[in-house]
C-alpha positions in Angstrom: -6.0 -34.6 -13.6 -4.0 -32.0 -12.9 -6.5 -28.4 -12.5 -5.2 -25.4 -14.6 -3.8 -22.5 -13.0 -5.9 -19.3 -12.1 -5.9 -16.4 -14.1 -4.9 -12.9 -12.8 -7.8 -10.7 -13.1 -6.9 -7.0 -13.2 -10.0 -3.6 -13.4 -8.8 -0.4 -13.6 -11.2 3.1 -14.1 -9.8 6.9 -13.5 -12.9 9.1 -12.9 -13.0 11.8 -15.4 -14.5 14.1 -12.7 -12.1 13.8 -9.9 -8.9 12.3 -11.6 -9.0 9.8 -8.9 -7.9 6.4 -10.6 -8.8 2.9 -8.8 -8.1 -0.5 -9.4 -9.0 -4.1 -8.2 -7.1 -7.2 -9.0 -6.8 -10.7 -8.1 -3.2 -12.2 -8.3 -2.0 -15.9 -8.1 1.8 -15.6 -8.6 4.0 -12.4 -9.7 2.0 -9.6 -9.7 4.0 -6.9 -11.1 8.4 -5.7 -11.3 9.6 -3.0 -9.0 8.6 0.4 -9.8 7.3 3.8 -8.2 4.9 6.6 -8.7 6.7 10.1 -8.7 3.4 12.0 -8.4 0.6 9.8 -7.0 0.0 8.8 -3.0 -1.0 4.6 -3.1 -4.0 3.3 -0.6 -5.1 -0.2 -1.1 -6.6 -2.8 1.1 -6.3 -6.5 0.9 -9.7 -8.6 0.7 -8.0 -11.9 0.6 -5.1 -13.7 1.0 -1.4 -12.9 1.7 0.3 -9.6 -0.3 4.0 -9.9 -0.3 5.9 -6.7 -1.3 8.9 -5.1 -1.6 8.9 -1.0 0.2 11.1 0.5 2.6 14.2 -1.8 2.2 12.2 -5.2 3.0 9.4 -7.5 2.5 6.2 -6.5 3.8 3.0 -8.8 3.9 -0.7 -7.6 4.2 -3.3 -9.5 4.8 -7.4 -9.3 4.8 -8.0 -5.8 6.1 -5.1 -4.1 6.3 -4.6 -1.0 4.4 -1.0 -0.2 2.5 0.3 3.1 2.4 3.1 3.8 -0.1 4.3 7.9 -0.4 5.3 9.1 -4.1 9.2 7.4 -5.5 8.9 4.8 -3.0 9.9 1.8 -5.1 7.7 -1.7 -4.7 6.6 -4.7 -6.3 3.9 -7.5 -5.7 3.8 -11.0 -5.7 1.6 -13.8 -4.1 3.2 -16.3 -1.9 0.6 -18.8 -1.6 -1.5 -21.0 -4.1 -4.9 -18.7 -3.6 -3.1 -15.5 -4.3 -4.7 -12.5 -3.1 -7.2 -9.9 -3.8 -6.9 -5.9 -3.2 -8.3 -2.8 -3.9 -6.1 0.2 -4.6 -6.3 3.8 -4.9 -4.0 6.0 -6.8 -4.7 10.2 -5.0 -3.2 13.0 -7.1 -0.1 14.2 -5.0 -1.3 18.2 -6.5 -4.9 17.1 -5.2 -3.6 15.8 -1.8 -1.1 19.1 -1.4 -3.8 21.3 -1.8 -6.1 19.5 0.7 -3.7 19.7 3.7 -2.4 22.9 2.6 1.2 21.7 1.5 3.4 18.6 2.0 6.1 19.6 3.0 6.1 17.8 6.8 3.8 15.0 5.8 4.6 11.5 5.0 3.3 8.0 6.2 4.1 6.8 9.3 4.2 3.1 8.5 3.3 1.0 5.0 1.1 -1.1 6.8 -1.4 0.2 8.6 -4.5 -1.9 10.6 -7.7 0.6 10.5 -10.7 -1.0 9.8 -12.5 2.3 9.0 -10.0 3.4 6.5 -9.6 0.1 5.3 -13.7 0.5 4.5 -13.3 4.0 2.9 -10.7 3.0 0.4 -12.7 0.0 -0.4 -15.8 2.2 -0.7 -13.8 4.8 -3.3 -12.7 1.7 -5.3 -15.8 0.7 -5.8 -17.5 4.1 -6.3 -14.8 4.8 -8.9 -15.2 0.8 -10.7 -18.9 1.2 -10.8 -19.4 4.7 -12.2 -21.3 6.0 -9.3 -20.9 9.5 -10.7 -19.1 12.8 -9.1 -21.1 13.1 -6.0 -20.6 9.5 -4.8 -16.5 9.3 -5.5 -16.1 12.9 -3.6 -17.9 11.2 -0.8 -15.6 8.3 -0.4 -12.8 10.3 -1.5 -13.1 12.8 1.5 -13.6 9.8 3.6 -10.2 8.4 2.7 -8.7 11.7 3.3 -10.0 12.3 6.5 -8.8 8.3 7.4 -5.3 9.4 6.3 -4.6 12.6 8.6 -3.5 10.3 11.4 -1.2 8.3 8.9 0.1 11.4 7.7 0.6 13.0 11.0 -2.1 15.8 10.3 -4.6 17.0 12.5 -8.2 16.7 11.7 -10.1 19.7 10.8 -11.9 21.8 13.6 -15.8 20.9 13.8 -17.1 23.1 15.8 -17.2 25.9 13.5 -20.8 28.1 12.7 -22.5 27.2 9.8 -24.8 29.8 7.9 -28.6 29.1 8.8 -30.5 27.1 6.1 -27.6 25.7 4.4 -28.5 22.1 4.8 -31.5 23.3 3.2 -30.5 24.8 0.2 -28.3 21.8 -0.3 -31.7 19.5 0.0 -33.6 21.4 -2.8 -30.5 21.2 -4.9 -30.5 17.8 -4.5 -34.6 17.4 -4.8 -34.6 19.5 -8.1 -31.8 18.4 -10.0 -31.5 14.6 -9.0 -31.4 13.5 -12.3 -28.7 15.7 -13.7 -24.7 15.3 -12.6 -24.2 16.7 -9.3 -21.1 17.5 -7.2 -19.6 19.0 -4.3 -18.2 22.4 -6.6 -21.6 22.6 -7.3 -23.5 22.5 -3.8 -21.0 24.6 -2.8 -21.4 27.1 -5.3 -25.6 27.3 -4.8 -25.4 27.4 -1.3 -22.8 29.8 -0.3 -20.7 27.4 1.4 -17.1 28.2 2.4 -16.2 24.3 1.4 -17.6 21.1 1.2 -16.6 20.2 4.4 -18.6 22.9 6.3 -21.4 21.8 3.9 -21.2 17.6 4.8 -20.8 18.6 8.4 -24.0 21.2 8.4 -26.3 19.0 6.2 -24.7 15.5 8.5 -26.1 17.8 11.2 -29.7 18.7 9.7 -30.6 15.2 8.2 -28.3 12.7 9.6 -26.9 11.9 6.4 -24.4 13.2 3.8 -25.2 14.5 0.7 -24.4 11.8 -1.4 -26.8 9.6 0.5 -29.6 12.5 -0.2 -29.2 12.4 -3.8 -28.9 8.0 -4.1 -32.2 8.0 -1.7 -33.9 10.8 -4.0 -32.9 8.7 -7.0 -34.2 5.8 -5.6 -37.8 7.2 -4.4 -38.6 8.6 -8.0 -37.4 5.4 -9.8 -40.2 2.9 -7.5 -42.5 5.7 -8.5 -41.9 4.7 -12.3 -41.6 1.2 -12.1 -44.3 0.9 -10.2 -45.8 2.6 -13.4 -44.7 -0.1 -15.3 -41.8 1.6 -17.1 -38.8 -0.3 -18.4 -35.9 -0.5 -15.7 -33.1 0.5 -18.2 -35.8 4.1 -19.2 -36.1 4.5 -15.3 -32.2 4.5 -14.6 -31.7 6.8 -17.3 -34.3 9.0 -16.4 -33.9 9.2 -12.7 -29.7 10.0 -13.1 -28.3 6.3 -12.4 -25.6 5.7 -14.6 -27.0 2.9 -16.0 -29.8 0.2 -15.5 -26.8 -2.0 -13.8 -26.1 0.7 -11.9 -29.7 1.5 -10.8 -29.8 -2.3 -9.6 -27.1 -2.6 -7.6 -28.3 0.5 -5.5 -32.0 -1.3 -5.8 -30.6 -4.5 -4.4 -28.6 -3.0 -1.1 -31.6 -0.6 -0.5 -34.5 -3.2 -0.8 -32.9 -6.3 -1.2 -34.6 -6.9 -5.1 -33.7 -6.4 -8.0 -35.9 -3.0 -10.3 -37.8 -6.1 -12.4 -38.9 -7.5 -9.0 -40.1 -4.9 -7.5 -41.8 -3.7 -10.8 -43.8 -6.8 -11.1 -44.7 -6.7 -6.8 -43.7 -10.4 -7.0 -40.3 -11.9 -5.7 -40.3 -15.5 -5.3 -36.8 -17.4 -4.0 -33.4 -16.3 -5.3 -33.4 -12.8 -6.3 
């Protein structure tokens, strides 16, 4: 008997916040026809199996890990060219938002559609899923930044200077945001804002610095403290997520399972036994 074919499997979010759009597909044949983006900068990665496209005036073919970089009007298509088809994820950046971030683009373009860099590879994957998942404002400006900072060297830009001052007690400030307001929508225009920083970058690097961690990690490890405290209290899992600024219960779970390994029921009831 013969088995029937796979299905494509598409997702696709755009984070209201940000603008920044993200998708993750699955593909076992043609993917999509030729086409371009006039205004949008493309970074995907492949998870699995072999990507065959058009860009560039021949076939390219990415496979697990390596990160695609296709400028605005390039044209491209996608297709699988084996039996397991392939996996990515893909983001689509703003070329307005990516302009203003490197101060013009006039000079800048990528040096090469495919690209092997593991840690940019990891960043887009991370903003994909950031986007996907709803993390909230915070958590895609993290990832976001990370991609941009993974691009500079693609795009023939240099990285920001780090050695700059910071003003005294602005990790601090940034911490007591965070503390006070964890359950209320929080981003980088609003750190900023509160603490008198001159961008979010001299804030990540200053509060890196002070606590060894970003922001974004502050806030999910905030989030995560007060929610043991009420399930511990025996309060439902889905009245703790929305109470403690998860986007959902699902949400709160996922974050529950990579931090402790359980999911909220478990560790509500102080009993995990086998598969969790």
């Amino acid at each position: 008997m013969t088995a029937a074919p796979a299905s494509n499997q598409l997702m696709m979010r755009r984070d209201k916040a940000t603008g920044l759009e993200a998708i993750r597909a699955r593909f076992y044949g043609h993917a999509y026809e030729m086409h371009s983006h006039d205004d949008e900068w493309l970074v995907g990665v492949t998870h699995h199996g072999i990507q065959d496209f058009f860009c560039r005036g021949h076939r390219n073919r990415s496979t697990q890990g390596r990160v695609i970089l296709i400028e605005p009007t390039e044209r491209h298509d996608g297709q699988a060219t084996e039996p397991e088809g392939f996996g990515y994820s893909m983001l689509y950046l703003s070329a307005d938002w990516l302009r203003q971030e490197l101060g013009g683009d006039g000079a800048i373009g990528f040096r090469q559609t495919l690209a092997d860099d593991r840690a940019l590879a990891q960043a887009v994957a991370g903003a994909a899923g950031a986007v996907l998942e709803g993390e909230g404002p915070l958590a895609v400006e993290h990832h976001r930044d990370r991609v941009l900072e993974g691009l500079r060297r693609h795009l023939g830009q240099p990285a920001p200077p780090q050695g700059v001052a910071v003003p005294e007690g602005l990790a601090e400030k940034a911490q007591a945001l965070i503390l006070a307001c964890y359950d209320q929508p929080i981003d980088n225009a609003l750190l900023v804002a509160e603490t008198g920083a001159e961008s979010r970058f001299q804030l990540n690097r200053a509060f890196r610095a002070r606590y060894g961690s970003s922001p974004h990690a502050c806030l999910v490890e905030t989030r995560l403290a007060r929610a043991r405290v009420q399930l511990r209290q025996g309060d439902a899992p889905a009245e703790v997520a929305a109470a403690c600024g998860f986007a959902d219960q699902s949400h709160m779970t996922r974050w529950c399972r990579r931090a402790y390994g359980l999911p909220p029921g478990a560790y509500a009831r102080g009993l995990c036994e086998g598969r969790v």
